[in-house]
One Martini backbone bead per residue (centre of mass of N, CA, C, O) as a GRO file, in nm:
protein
   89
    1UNK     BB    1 -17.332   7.173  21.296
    2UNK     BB    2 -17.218   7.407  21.437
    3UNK     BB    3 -17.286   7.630  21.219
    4UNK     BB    4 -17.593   7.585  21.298
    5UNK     BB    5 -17.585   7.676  21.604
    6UNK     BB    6 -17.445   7.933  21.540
    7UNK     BB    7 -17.696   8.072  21.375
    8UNK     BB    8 -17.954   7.996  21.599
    9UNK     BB    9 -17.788   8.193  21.783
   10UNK     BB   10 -17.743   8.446  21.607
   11UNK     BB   11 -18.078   8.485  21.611
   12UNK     BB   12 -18.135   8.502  21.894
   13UNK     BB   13 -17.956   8.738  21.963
   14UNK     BB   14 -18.076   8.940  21.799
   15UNK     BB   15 -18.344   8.968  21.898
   16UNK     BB   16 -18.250   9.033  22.172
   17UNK     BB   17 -18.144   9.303  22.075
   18UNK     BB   18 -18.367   9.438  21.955
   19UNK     BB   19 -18.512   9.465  22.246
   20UNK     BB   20 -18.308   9.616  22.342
   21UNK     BB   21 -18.321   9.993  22.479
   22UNK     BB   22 -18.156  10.023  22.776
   23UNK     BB   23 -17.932  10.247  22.699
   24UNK     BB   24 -17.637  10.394  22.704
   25UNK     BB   25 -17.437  10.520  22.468
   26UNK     BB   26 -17.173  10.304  22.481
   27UNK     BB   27 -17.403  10.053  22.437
   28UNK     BB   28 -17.536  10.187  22.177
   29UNK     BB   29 -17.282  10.114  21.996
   30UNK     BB   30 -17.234   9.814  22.057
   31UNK     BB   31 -17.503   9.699  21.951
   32UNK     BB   32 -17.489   9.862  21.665
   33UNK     BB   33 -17.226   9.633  21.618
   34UNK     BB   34 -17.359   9.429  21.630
   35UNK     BB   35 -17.596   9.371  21.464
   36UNK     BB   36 -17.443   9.437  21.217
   37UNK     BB   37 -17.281   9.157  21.237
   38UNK     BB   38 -17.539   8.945  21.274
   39UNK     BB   39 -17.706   9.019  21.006
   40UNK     BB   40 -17.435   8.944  20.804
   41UNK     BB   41 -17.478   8.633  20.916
   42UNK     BB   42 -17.748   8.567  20.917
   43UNK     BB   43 -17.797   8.667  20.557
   44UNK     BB   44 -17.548   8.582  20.458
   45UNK     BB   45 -17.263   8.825  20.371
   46UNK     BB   46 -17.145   8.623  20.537
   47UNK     BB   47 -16.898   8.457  20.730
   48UNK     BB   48 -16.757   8.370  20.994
   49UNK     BB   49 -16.462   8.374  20.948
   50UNK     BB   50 -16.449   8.705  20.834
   51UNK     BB   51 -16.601   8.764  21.151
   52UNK     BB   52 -16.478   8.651  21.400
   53UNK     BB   53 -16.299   8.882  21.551
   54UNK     BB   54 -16.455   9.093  21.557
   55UNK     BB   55 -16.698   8.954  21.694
   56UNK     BB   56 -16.591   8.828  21.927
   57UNK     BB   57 -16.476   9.116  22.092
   58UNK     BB   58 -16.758   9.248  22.079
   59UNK     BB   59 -16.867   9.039  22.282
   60UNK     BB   60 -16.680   9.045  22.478
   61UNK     BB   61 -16.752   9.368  22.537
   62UNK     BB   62 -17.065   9.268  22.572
   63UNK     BB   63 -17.098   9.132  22.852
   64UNK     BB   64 -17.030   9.358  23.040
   65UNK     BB   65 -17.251   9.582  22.946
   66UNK     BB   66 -17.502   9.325  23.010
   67UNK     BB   67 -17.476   9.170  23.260
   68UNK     BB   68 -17.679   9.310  23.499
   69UNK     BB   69 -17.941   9.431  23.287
   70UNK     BB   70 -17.893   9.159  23.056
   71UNK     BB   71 -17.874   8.847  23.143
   72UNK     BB   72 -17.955   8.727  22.855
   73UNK     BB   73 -17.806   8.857  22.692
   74UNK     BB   74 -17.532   8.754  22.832
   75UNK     BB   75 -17.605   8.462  22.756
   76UNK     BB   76 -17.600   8.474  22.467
   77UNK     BB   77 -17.316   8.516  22.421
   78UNK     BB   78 -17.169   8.321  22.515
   79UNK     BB   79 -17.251   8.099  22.354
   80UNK     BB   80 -17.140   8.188  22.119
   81UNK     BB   81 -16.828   8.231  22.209
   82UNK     BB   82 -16.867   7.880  22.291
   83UNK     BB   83 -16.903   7.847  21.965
   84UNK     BB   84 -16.638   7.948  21.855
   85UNK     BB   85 -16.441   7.818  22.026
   86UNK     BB   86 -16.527   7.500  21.895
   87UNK     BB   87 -16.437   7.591  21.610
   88UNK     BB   88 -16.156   7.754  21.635
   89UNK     BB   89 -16.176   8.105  21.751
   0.00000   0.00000   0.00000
């Protein structure tokens, strides 16, 4: 049940990113390893366990990045790190 409710926030997250356009260089390295890492989540070509750790950090780092300026950006993505945190990653 956990796994299906936190691919369908990362298939939300996915969305909000990929609407996200203004940002500086430096958040637009994280949002497109954000991107990649959460399309082969979507798309199933990996699982999650095999990329929580990746994803957890670049996560953390990436609240803070859009937190001021994409503040449901930042809303959607702390969701999905509380659903990692429940599934006990």
């Amino acid at each position: 049940m956990e796994k299906q409710r936190l691919r369908e926030l990362l298939k939300q997250l996915h969305q909000e990113l990929e609407q996200t356009n203004t940002v500086d260089e430096s958040t637009g390295e994280v949002l497109a390893d954000l991107k990649e890492d959460i399309n082969r989540l979507v798309q199933e070509e990996t699982t999650i366990e095999d990329e929580q750790e990746g994803l957890t950090e670049r996560l953390n780092d990436a609240v803070g990045h859009f937190e001021e300026d994409h503040p449901k950006l930042s809303m959607v993505m702390q969701h999905v790190l509380d659903s990692l945190a429940r599934m006990g990653f």
